[in-house]
Wavefront OBJ file of the C-alpha trace (Angstrom):
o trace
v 0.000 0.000 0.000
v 2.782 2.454 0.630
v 4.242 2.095 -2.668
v 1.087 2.182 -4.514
v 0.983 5.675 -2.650
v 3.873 6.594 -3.685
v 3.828 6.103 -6.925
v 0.591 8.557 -7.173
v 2.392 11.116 -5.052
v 5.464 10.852 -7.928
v 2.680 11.291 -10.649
v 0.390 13.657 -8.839
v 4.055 16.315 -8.908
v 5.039 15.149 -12.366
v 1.710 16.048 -13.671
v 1.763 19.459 -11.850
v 5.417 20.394 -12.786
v 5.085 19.409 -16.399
v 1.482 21.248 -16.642
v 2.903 24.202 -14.735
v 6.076 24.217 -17.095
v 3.456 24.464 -20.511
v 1.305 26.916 -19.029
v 4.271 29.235 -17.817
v 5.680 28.783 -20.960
v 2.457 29.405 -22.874
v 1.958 32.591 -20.950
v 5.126 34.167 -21.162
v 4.913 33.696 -24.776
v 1.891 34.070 -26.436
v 1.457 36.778 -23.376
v 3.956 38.244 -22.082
v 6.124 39.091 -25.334
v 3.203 39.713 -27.601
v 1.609 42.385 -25.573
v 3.875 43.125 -23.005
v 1.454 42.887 -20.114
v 2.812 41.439 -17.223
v -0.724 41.233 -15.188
v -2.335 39.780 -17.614
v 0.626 36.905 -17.993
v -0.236 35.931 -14.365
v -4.000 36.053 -14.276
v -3.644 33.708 -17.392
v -1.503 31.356 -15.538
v -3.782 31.493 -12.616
v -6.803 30.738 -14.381
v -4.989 28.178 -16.214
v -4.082 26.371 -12.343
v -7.384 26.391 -11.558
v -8.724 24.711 -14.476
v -5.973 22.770 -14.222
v -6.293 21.230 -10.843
v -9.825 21.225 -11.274
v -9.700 18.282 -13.600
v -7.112 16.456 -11.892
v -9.101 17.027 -8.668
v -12.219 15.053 -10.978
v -10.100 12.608 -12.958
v -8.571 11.015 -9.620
v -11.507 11.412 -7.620
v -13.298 9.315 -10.587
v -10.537 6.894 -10.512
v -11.188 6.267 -6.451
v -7.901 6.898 -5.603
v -8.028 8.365 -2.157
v -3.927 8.954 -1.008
v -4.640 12.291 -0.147
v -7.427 11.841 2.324
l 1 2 3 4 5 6 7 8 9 10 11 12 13 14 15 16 17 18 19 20 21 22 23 24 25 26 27 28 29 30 31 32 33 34 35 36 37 38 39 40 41 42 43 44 45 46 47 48 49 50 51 52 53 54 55 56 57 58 59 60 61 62 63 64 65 66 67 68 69
């Protein structure tokens, strides 16, 4: 059982660092350079989060897993 929750744990932060890594990326890019707005670069990466863990939040809910309870 211990492994088993540690092997979600390991995808739970790979998930989150490789999402976070896109969505920082996508910001700064298509954001941040384009129009030069730095507010509006972190309210896009913000919104992004919550979406983001929003769906994880579902997906592993939906899949029963319950390590973080």
């Amino acid at each position: 059982m211990t492994v088993e929750r540690v092997i979600h744990l390991a995808m739970f932060i790979l998930i989150l660092v490789g999402l976070c890594g896109i969505s920082a990326w996508a910001s700064y890019t298509y954001i941040y350079l384009e129009q030069d707005n730095v507010i509006l670069a972190v309210a896009s990466i913000a919104l992004s989060w919550g979406v983001i863990l929003s769906v994880l939040y579902l997906v592993f809910r939906q899949l029963d897993w319950d390590w973080w309870s």
